[in-house]
KOLZANU-977442 format. One record per residue: x, y, z of N, C-alpha, C, O, CB in turn; residue in one letter; residue number from 0. Coordinates in steps of 0.1 Angstrom, whole numbers. Glycine has a CB too. Layout:
<filos>
+-------+-------+-------+-------+-------+-------+-------+-------+-------+-------+-------+-------+-------+-------+-------+----+-----+
|   nxx |   nyy |   nzz |  caxx |  cayy |  cazz |   cxx |   cyy |   czz |   oxx |   oyy |   ozz |  cbxx |  cbyy |  cbzz | aa |   i |
+-------+-------+-------+-------+-------+-------+-------+-------+-------+-------+-------+-------+-------+-------+-------+----+-----+
|     X |     Y |     Z |     X |     Y |     Z |     X |     Y |     Z |     X |     Y |     Z |     X |     Y |     Z |  a | NUM |
...
+-------+-------+-------+-------+-------+-------+-------+-------+-------+-------+-------+-------+-------+-------+-------+----+-----+
</filos>
This chain:
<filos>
+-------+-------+-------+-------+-------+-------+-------+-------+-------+-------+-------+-------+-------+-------+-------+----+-----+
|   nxx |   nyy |   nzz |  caxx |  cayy |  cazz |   cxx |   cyy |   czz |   oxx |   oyy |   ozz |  cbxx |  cbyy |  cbzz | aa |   i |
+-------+-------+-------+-------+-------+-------+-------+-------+-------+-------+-------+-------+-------+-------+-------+----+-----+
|     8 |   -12 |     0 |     0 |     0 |     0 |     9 |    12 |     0 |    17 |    13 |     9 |   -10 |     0 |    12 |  x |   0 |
|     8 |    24 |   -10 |    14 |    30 |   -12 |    12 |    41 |     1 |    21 |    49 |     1 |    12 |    32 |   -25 |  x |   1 |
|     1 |    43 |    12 |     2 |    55 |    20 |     8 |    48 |    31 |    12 |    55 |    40 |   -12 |    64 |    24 |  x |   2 |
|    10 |    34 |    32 |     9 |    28 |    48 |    24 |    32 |    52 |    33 |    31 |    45 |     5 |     8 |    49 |  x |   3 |
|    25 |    37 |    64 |    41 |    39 |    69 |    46 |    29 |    74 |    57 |    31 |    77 |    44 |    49 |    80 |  x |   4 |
|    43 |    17 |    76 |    53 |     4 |    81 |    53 |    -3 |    65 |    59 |   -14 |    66 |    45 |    -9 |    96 |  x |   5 |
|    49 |    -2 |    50 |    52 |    -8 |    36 |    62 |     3 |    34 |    73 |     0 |    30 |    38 |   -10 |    24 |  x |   6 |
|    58 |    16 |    37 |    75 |    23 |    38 |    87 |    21 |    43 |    98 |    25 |    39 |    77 |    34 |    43 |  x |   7 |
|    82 |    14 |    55 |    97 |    12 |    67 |   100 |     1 |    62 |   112 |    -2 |    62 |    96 |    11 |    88 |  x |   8 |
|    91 |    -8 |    57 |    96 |   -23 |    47 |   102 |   -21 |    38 |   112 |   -28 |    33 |    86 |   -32 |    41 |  x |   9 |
|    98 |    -9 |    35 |   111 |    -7 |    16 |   119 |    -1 |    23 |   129 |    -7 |    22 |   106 |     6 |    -2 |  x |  10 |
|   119 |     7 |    29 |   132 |    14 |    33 |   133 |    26 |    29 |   144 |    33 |    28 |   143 |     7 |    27 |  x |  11 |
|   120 |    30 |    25 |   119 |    47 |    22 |   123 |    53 |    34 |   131 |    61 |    36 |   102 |    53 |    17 |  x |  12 |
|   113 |    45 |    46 |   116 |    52 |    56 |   125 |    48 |    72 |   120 |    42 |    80 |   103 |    55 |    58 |  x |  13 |
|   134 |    52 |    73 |   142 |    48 |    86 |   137 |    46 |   100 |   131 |    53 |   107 |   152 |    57 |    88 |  x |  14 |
|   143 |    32 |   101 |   139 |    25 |   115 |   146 |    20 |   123 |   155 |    14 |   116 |   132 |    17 |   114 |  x |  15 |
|   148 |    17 |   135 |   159 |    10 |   141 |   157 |    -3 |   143 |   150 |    -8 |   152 |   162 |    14 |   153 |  x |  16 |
|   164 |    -9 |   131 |   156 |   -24 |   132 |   164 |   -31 |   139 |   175 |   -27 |   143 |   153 |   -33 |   119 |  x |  17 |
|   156 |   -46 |   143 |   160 |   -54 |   154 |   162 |   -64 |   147 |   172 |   -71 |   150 |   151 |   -56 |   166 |  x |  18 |
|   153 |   -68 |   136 |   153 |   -80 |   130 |   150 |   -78 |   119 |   143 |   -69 |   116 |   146 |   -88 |   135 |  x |  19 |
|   156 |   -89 |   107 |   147 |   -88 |    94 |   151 |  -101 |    90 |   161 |  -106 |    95 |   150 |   -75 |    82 |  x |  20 |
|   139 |  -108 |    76 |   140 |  -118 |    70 |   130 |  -116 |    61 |   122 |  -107 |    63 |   140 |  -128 |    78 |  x |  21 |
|   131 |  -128 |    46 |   120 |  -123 |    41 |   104 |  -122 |    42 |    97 |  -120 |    32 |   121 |  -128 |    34 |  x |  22 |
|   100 |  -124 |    52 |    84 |  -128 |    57 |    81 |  -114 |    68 |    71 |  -108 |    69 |    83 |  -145 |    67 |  x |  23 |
|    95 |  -112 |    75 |    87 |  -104 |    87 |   104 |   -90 |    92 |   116 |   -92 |    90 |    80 |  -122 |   107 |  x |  24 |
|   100 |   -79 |    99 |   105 |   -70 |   102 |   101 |   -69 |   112 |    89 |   -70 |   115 |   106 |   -62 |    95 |  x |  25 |
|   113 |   -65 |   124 |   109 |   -59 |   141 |   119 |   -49 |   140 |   130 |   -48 |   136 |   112 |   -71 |   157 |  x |  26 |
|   110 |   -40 |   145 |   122 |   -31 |   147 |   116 |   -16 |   161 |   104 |   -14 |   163 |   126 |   -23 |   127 |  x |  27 |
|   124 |    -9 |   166 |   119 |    -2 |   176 |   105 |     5 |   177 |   100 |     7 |   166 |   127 |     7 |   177 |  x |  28 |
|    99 |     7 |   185 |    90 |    17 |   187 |    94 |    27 |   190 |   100 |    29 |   200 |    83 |    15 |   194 |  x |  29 |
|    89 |    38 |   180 |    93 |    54 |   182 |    85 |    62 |   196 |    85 |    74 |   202 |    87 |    61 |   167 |  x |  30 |
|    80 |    51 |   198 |    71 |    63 |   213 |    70 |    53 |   220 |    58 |    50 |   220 |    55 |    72 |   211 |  x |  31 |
|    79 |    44 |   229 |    82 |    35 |   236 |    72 |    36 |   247 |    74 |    46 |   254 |    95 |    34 |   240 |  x |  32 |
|    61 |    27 |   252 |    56 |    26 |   265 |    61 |    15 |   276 |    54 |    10 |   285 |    44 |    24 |   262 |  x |  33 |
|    70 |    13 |   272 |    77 |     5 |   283 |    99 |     7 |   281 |   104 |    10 |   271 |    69 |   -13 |   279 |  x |  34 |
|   104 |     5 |   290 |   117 |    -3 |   288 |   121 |   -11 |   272 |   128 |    -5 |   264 |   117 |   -13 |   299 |  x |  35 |
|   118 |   -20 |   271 |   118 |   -25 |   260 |   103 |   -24 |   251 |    92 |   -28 |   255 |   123 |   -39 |   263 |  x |  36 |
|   107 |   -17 |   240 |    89 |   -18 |   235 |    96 |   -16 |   221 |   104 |    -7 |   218 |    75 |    -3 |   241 |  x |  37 |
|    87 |   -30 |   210 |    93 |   -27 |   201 |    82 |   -34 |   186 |    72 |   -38 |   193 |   108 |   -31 |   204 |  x |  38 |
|    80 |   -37 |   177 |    72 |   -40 |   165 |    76 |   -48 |   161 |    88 |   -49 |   160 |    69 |   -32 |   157 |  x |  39 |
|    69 |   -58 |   156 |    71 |   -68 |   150 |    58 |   -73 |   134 |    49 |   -81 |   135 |    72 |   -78 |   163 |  x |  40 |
|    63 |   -66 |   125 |    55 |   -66 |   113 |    56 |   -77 |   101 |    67 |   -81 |    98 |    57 |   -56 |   108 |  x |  41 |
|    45 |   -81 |    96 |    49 |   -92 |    85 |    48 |   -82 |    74 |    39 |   -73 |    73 |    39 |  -108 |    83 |  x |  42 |
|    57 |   -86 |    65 |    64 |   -79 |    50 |    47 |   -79 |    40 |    45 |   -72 |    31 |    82 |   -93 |    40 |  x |  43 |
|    38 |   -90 |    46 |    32 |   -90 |    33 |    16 |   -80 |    41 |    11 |   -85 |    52 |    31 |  -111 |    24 |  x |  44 |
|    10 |   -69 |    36 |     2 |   -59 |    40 |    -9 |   -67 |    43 |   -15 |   -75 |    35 |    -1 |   -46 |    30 |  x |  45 |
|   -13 |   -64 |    60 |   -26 |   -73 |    63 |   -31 |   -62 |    71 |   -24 |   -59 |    81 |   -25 |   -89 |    72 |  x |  46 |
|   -42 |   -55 |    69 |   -50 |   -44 |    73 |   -49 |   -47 |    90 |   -41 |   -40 |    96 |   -66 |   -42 |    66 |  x |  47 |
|   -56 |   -57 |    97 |   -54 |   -59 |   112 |   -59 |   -71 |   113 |   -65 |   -76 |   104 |   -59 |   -50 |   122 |  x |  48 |
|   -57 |   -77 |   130 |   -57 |   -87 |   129 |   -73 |   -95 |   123 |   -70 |  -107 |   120 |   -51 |   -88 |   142 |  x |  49 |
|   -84 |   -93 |   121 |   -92 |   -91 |   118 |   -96 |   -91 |    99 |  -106 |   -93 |    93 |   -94 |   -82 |   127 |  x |  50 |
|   -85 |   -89 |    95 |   -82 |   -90 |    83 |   -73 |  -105 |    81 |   -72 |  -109 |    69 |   -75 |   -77 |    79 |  x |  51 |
|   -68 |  -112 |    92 |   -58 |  -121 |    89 |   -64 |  -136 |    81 |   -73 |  -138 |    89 |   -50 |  -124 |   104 |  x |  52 |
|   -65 |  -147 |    72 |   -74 |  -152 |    65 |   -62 |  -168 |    72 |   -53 |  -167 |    80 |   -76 |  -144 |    46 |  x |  53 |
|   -67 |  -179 |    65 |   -63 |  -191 |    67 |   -48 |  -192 |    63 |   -40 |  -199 |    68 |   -73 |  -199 |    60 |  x |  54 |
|   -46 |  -185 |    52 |   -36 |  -187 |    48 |   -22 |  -179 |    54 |   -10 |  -182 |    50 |   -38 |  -185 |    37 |  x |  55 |
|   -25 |  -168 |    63 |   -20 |  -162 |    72 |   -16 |  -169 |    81 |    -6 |  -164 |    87 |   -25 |  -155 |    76 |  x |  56 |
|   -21 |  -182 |    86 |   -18 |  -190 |    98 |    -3 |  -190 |   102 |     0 |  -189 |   113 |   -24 |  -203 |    95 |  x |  57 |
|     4 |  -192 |    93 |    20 |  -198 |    97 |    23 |  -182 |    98 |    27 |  -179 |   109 |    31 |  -210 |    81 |  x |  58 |
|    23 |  -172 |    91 |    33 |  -161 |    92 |    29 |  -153 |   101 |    38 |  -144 |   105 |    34 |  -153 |    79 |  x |  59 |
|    13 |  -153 |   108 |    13 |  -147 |   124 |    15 |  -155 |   135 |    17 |  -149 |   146 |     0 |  -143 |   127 |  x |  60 |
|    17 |  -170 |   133 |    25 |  -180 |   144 |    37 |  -171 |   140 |    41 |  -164 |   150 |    25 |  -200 |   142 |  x |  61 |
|    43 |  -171 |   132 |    58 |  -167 |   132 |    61 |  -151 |   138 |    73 |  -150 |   142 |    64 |  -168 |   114 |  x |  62 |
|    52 |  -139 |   139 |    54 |  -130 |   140 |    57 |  -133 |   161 |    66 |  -129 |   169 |    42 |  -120 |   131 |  x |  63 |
|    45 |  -141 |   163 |    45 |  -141 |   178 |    63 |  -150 |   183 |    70 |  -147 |   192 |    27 |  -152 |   184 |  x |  64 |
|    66 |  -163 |   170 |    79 |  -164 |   178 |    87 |  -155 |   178 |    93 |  -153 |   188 |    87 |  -173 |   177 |  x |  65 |
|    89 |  -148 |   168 |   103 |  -141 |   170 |   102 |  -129 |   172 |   110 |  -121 |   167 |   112 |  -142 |   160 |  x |  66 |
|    88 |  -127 |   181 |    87 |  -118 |   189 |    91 |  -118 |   203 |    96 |  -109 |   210 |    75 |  -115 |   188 |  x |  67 |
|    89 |  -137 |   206 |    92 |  -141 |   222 |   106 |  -138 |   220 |   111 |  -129 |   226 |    89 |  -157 |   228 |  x |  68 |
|   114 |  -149 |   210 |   125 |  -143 |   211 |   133 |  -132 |   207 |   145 |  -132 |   211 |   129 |  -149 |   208 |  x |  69 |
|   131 |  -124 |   201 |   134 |  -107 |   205 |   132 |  -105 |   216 |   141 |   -98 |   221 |   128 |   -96 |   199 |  x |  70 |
|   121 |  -107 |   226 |   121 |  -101 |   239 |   135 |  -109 |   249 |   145 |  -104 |   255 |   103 |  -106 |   247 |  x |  71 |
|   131 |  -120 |   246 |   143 |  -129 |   254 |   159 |  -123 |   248 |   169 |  -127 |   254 |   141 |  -148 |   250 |  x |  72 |
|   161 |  -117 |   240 |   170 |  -116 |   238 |   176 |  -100 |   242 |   188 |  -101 |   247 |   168 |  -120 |   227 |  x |  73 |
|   172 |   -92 |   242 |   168 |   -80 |   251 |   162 |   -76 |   263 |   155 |   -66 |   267 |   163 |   -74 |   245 |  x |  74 |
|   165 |   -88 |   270 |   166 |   -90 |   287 |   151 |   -88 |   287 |   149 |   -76 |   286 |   177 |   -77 |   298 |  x |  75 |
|   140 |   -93 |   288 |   128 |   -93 |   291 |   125 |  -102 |   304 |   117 |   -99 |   312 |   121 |   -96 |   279 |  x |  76 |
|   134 |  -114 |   303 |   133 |  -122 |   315 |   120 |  -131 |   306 |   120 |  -131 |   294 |   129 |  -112 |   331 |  x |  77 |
|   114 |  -137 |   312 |    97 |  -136 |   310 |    87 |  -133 |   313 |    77 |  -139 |   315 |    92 |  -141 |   311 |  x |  78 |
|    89 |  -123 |   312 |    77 |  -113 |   314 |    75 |  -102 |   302 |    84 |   -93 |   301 |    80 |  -105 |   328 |  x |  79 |
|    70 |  -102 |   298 |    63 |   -93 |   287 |    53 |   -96 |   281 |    47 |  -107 |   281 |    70 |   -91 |   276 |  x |  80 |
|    49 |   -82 |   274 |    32 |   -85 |   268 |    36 |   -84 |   253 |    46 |   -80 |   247 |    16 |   -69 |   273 |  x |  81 |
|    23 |   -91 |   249 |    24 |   -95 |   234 |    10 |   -84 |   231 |     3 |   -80 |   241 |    21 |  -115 |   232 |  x |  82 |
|     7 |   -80 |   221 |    -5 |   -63 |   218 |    -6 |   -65 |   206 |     4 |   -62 |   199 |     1 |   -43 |   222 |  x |  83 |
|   -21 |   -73 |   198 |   -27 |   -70 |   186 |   -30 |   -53 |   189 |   -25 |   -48 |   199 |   -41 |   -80 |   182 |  x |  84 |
|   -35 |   -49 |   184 |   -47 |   -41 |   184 |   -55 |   -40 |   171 |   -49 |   -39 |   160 |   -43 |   -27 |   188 |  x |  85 |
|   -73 |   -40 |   172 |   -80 |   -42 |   161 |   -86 |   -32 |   160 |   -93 |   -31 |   170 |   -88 |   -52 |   160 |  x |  86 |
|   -87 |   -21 |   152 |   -96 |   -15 |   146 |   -90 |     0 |   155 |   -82 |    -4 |   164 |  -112 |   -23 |   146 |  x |  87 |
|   -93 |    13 |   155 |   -93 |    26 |   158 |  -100 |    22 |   172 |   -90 |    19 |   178 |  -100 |    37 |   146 |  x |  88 |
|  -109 |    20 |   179 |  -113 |    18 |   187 |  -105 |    14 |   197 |  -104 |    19 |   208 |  -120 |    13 |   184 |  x |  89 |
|  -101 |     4 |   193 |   -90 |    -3 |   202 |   -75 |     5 |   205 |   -69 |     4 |   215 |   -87 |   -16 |   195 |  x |  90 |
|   -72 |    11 |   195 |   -62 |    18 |   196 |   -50 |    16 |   185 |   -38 |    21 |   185 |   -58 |    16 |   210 |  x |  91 |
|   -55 |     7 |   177 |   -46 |     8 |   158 |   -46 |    20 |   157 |   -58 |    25 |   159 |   -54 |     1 |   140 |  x |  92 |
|   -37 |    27 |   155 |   -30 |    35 |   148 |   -28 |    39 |   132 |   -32 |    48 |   124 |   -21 |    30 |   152 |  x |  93 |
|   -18 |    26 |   130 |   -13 |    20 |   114 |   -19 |    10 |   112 |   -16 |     1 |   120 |     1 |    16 |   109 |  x |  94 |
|   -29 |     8 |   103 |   -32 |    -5 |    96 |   -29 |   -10 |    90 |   -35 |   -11 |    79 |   -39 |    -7 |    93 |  x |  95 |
|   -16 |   -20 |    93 |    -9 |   -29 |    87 |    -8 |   -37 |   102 |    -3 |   -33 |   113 |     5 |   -24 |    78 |  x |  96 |
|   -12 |   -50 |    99 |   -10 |   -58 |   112 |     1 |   -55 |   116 |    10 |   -50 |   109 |   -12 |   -71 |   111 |  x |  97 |
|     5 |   -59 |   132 |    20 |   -55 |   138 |    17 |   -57 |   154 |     8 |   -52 |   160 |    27 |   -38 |   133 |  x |  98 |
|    27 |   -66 |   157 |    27 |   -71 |   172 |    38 |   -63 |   175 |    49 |   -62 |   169 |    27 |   -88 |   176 |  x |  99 |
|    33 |   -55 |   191 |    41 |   -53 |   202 |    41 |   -59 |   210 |    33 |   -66 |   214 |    41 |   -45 |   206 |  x | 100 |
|    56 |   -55 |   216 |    64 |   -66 |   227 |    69 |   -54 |   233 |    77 |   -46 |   228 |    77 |   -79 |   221 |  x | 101 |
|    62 |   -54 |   249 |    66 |   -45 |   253 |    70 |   -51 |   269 |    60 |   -57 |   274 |    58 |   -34 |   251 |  x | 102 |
|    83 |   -50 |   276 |    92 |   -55 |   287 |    99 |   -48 |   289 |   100 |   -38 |   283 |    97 |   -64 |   286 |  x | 103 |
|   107 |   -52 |   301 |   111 |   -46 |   310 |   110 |   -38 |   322 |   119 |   -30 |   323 |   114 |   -45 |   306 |  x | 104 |
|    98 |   -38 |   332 |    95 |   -33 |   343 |    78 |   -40 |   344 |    69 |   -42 |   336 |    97 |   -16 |   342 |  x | 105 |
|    80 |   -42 |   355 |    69 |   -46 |   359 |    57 |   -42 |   358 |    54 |   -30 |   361 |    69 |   -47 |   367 |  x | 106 |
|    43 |   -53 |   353 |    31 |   -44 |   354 |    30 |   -33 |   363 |    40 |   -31 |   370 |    20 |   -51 |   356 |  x | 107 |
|    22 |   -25 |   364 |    12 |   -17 |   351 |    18 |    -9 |   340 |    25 |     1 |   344 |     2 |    -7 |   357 |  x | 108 |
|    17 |   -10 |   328 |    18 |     0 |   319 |     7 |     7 |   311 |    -4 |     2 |   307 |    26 |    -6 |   312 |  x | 109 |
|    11 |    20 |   308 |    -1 |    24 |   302 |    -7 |    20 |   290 |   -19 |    23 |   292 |     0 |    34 |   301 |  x | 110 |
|    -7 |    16 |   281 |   -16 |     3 |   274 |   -13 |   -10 |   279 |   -19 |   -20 |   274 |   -13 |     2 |   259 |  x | 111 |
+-------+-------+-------+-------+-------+-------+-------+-------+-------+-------+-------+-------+-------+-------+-------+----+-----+
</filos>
């Protein structure tokens, strides 16, 4: 999608501090961190939200949640961290391009 800003941060129009990349999926920082560790984890191919995700999505949103655990584990999360769809404006999407946050490091409560 030519307006979406994470199919930008996927091409590389636009700069990001990435954590991870491969051909299926990109993690990379959150620009307005709500926690210690808080960071995105996006699949390369444009899925409006989770609510848009179809049968054939099955393997590449299992895959977004592992190597989301392990990015957390790997940047001292311990075990403890939250995993954050969000569906629809209501909820609090933002960008509509599916994308899991992983946000750790300090103990509940955080503000989302």
């Amino acid at each position: 999608m030519s307006d979406c800003i994470f199919c930008k941060i996927i091409a590389g129009e636009i700069p990001s501090k990435k954590l991870y990349e491969d051909d299926d999926v990109l993690a990379f920082w959150d620009i307005s961190p709500q926690a210690p560790v808080h960071f995105l984890v996006v699949p390369k191919k444009h899925i409006a939200g989770p609510a848009e995700v179809t049968e054939t999505d099955d393997k590449l949103i299992g895959k977004l949640i592992r190597i989301g655990a392990q990015l957390a584990a790997e940047n001292n999360t311990g075990d403890a961290f939250r995993v954050i769809f969000n569906n629809g404006a209501k909820a609090g999407q933002e960008v509509f391009h599916i994308h899991l946050h992983i946000l750790g490091g300090k103990d509940k409560p955080w503000p989302i």
